[in-house]
C-alpha positions as a LaTeX table, in Angstrom:
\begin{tabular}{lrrr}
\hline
Residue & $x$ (\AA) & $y$ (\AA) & $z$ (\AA) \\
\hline
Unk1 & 9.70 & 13.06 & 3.13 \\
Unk2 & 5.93 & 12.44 & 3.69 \\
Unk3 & 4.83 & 14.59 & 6.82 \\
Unk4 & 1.34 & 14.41 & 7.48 \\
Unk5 & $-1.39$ & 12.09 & 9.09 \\
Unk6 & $-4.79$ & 11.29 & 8.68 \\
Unk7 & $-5.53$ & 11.42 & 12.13 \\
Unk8 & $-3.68$ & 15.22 & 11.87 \\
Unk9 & $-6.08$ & 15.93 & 8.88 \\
Unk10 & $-9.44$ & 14.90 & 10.98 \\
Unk11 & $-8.16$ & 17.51 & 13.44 \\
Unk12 & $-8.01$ & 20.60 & 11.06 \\
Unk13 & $-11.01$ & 19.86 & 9.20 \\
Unk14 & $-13.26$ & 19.21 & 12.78 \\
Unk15 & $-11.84$ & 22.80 & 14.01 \\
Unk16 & $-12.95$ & 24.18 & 10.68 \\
Unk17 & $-10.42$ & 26.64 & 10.34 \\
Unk18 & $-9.17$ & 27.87 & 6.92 \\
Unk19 & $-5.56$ & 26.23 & 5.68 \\
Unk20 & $-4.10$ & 27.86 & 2.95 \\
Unk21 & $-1.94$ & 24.69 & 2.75 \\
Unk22 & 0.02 & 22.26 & 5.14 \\
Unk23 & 2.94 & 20.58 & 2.78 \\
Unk24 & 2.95 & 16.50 & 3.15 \\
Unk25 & 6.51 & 16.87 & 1.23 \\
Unk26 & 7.44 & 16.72 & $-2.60$ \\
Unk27 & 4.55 & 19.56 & $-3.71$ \\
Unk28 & 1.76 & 17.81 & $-2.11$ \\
Unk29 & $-0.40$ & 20.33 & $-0.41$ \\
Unk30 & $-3.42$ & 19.98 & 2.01 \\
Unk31 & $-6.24$ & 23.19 & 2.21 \\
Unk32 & $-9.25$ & 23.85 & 3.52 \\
Unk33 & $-11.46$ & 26.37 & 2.48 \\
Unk34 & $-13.71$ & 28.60 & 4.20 \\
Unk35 & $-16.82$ & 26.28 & 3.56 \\
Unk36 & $-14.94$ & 23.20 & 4.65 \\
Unk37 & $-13.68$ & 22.04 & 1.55 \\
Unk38 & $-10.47$ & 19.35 & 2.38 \\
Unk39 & $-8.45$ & 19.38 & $-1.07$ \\
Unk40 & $-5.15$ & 18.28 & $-2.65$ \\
Unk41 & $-3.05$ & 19.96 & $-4.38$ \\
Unk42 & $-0.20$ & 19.35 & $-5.84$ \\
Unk43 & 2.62 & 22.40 & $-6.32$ \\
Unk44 & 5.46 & 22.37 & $-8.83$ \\
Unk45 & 7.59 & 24.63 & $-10.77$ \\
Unk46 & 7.80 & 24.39 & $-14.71$ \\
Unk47 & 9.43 & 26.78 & $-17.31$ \\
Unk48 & 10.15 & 28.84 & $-13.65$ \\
Unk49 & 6.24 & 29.35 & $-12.98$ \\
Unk50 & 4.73 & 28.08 & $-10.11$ \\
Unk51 & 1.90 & 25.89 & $-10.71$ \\
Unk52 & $-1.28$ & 24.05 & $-8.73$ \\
Unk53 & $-3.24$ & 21.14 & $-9.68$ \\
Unk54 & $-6.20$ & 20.00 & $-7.33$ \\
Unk55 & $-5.73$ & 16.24 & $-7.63$ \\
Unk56 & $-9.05$ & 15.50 & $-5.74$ \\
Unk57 & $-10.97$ & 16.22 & $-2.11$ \\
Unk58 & $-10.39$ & 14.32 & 1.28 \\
Unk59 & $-11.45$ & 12.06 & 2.31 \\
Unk60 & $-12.93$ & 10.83 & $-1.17$ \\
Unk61 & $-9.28$ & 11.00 & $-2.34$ \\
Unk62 & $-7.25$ & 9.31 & 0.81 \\
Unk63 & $-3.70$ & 10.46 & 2.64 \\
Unk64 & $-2.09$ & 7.44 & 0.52 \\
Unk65 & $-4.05$ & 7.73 & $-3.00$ \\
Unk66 & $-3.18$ & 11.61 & $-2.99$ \\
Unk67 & 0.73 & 10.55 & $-2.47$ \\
Unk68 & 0.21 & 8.24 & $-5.45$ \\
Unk69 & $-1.23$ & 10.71 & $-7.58$ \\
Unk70 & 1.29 & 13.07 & $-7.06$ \\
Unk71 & 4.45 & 10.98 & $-7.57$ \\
Unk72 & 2.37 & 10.03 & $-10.97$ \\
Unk73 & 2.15 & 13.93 & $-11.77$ \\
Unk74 & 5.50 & 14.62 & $-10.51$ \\
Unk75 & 7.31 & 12.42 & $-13.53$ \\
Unk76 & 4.80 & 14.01 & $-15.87$ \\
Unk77 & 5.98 & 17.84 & $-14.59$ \\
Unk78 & 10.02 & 16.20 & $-14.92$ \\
Unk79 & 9.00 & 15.57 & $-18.83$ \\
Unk80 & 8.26 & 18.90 & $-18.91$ \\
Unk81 & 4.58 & 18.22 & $-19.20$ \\
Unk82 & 2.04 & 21.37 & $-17.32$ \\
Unk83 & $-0.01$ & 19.08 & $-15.80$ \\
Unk84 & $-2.94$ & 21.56 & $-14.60$ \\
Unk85 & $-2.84$ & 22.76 & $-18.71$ \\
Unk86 & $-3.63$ & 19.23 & $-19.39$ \\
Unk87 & $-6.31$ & 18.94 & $-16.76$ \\
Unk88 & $-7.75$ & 22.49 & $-18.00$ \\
Unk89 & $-7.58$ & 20.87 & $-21.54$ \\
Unk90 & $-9.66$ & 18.07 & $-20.58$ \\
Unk91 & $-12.35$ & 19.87 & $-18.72$ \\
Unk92 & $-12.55$ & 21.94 & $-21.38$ \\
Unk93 & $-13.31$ & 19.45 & $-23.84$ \\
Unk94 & $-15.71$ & 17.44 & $-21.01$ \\
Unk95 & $-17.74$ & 20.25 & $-21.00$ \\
Unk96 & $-19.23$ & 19.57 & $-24.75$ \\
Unk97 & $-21.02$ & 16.98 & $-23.15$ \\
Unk98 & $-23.51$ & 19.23 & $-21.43$ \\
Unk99 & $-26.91$ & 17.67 & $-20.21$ \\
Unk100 & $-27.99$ & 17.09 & $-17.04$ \\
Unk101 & $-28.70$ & 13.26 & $-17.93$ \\
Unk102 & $-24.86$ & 13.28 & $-19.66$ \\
Unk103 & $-23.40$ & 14.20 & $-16.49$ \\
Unk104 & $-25.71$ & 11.57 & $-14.38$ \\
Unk105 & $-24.88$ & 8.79 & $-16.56$ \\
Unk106 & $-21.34$ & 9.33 & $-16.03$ \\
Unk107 & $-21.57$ & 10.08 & $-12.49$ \\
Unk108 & $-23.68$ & 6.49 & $-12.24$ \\
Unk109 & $-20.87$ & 4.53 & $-14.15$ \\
Unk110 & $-17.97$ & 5.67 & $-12.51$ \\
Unk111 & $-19.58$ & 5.93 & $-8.89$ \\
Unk112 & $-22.96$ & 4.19 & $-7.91$ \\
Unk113 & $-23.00$ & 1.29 & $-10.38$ \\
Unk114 & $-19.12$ & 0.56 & $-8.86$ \\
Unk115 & $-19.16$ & 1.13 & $-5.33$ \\
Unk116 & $-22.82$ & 0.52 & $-4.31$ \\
Unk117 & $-24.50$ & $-2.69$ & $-3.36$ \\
Unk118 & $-28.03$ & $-1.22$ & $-4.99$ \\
Unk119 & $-27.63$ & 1.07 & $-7.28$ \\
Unk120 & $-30.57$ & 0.83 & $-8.74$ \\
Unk121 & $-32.43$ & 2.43 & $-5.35$ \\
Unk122 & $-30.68$ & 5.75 & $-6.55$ \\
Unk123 & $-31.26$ & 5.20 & $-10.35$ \\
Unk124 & $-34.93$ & 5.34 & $-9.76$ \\
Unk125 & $-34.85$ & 8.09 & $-7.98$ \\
Unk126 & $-33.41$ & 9.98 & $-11.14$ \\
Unk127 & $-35.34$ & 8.33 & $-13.26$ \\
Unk128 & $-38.87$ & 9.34 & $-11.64$ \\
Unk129 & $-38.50$ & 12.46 & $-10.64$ \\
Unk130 & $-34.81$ & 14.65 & $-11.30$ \\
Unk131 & $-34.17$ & 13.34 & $-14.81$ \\
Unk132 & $-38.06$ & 14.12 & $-15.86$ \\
Unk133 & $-37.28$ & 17.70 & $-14.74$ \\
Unk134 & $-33.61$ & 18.47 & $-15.03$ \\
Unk135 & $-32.76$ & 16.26 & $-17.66$ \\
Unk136 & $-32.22$ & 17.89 & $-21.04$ \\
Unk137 & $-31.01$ & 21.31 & $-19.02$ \\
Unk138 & $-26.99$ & 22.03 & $-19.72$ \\
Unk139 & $-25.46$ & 21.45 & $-16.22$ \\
Unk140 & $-24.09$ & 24.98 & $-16.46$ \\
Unk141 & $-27.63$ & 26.27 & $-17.05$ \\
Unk142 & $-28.81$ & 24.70 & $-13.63$ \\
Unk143 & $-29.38$ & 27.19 & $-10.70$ \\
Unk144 & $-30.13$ & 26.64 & $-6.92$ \\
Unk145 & $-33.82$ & 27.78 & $-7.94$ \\
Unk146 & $-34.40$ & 24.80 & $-10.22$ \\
Unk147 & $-33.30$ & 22.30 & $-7.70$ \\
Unk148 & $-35.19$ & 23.76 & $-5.13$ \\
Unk149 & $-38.34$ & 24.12 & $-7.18$ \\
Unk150 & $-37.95$ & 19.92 & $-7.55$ \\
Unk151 & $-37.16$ & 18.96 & $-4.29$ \\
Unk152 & $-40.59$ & 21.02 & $-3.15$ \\
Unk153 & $-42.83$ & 19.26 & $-5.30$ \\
Unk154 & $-41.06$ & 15.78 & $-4.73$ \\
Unk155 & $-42.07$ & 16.84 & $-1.23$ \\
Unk156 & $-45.49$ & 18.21 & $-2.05$ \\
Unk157 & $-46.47$ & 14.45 & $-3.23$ \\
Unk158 & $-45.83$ & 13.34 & $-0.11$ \\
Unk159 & $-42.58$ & 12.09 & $-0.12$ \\
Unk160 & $-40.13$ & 13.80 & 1.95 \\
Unk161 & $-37.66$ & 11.22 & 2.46 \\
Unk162 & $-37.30$ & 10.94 & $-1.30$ \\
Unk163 & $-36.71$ & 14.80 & $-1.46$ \\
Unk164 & $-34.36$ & 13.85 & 0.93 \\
Unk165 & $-32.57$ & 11.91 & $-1.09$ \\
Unk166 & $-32.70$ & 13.61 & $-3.85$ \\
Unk167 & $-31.37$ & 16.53 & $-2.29$ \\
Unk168 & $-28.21$ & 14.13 & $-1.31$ \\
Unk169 & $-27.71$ & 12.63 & $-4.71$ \\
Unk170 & $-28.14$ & 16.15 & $-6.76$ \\
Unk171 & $-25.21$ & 17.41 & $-3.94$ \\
Unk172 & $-22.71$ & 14.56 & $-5.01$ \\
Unk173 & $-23.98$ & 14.69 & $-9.11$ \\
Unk174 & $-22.91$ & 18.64 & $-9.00$ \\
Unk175 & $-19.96$ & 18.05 & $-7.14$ \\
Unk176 & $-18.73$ & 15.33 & $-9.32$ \\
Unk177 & $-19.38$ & 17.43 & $-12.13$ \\
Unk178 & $-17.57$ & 20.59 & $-11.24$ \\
Unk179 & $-14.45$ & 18.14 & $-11.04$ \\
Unk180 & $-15.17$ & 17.44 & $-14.81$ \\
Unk181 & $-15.78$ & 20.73 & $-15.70$ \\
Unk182 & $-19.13$ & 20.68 & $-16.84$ \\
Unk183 & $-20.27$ & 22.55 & $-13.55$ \\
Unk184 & $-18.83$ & 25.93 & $-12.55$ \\
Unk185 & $-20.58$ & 25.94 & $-8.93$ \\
Unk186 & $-22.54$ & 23.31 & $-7.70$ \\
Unk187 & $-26.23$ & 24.87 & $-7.46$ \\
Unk188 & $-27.30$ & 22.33 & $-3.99$ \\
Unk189 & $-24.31$ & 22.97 & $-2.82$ \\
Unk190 & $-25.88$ & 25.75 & $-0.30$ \\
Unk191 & $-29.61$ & 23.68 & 0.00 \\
Unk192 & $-30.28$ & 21.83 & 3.60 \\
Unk193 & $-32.59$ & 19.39 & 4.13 \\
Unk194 & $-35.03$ & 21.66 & 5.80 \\
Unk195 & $-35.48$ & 22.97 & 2.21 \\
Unk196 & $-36.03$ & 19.86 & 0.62 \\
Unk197 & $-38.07$ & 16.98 & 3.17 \\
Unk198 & $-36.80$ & 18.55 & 6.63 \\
Unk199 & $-36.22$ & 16.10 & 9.62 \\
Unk200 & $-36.69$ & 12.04 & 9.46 \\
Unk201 & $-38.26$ & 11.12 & 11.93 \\
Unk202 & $-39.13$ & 6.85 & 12.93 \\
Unk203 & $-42.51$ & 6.57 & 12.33 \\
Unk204 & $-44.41$ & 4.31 & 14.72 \\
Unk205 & $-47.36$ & 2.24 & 13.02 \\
Unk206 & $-48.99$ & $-0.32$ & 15.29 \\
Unk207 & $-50.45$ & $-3.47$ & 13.76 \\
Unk208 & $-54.31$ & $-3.60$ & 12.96 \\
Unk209 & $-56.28$ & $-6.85$ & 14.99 \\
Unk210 & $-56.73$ & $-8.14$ & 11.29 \\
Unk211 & $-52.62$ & $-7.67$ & 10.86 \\
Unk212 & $-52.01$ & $-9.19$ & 13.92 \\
Unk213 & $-54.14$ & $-12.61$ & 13.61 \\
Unk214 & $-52.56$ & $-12.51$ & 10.11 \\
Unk215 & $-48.71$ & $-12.83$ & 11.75 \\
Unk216 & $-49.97$ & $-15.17$ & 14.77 \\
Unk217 & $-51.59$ & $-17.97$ & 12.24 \\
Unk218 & $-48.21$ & $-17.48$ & 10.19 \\
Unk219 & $-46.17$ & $-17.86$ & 13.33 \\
Unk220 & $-48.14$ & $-21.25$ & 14.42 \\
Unk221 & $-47.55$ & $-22.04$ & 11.48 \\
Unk222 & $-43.44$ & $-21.87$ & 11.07 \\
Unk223 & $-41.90$ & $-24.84$ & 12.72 \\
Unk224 & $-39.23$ & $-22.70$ & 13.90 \\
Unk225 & $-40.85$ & $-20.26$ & 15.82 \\
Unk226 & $-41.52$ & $-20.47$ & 19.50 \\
Unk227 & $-44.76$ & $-20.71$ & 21.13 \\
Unk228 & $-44.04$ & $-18.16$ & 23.83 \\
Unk229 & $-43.28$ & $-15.81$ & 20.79 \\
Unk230 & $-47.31$ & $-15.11$ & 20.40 \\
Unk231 & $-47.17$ & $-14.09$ & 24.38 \\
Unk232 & $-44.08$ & $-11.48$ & 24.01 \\
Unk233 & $-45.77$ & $-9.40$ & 21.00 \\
Unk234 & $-48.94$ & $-9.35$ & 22.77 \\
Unk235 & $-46.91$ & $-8.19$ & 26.15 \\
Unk236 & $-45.74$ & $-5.63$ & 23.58 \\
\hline
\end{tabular}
């Protein structure tokens, strides 16, 4: 019988304190690691072994999708089928497909290009400046040196927001490879932003008298726009 609660979950992983594993029921296992790593894993029993098989992280796999994925593995284990063997198996054979750009195009098909609204803001970003550098590397070649080395000179050209982001996307790449396989240890893994662009901060630009007589002739212009509106951005 299912035990556990999302709302439970939050709690352990905001106290950030190590679980070796809270049972939801039926094998179904929560942890957290020492870095703050939310997993599930599934237990079971075959040829009188016992077994695990991480079936994803929270919250990127849910409460109710891990419950579905382990009722799927448990029939597989009651065939008499070693489901982390299988899993092993596949990762094994994932990991002849070794580039840097291999692992980015399937981390774009079966993430960005899906679930974002623009995913072509983040493809550029690989396309100008980590896939130029990183590229044609083997993803288990790739060290927390090389990504460092490219988020500093993304920054050195005077873009630190883009190192930024960079430093974000390279995070979730790795990590979506070591699922596959093709990464033992995610190299940003450890890399803050203060390594890559540092803080964000709102940059305040005021408008040039040529800018403003620009937007004033526009705004007498629109049929919609107010006349007090000219008065309120001067108060301003």
């Amino acid at each position: 019988m299912s035990s556990l609660s999302d709302l439970q979950i939050r709690g352990w992983i905001k106290s950030n304190k190590p679980i070796a594993g809270k049972s939801d029921g039926g094998g179904l296992t929560f942890t957290l690691s020492r870095s703050g790593i939310a997993s599930w894993v599934l237990r079971y029993r075959i040829a009188g072994k016992a077994k695990e098989l991480t079936l994803g992280r929270y919250p990127d796999l849910s409460l109710s999708e891990a419950r579905k994925s382990a009722a799927v593995k448990r029939c597989e284990v009651q065939q008499v089928i070693d489901v982390a063997a299988v899993k092993q198996q596949k990762l094994a054979e994932a990991k002849q497909k070794g580039t840097v750009k291999d692992l980015t195009e399937l981390w774009l098909n079966n993430t960005i290009r899906r679930k974002h609204k623009h995913p072509q803001v983040t493809e550029r970003v690989f396309k100008r400046d980590i896939l130029p550098a990183l590229g044609k590397k083997d993803t288990t070649t790739i060290t927390t040196g090389d990504v460092t080395r490219l988020l500093a000179k993304i920054n050195a050209s005077g873009r630190p927001t883009i190192a930024n982001d960079a430093l974000r996307y390279l995070k979730s790449l790795f990590d979506y490879g070591e699922m596959l396989g093709m990464v033992e240890r995610n190299p940003a893994e450890r890399i803050r932003n203060h390594h890559a662009g540092g803080q964000e901060k709102a940059r305040i630009r005021a408008l040039s008298q040529k800018e403003l007589s620009t937007l004033f002739d526009a705004m007498d212009k629109a049929v919609a726009s107010p006349r007090y509106s000219r008065h309120l951005i001067a108060l301003h």
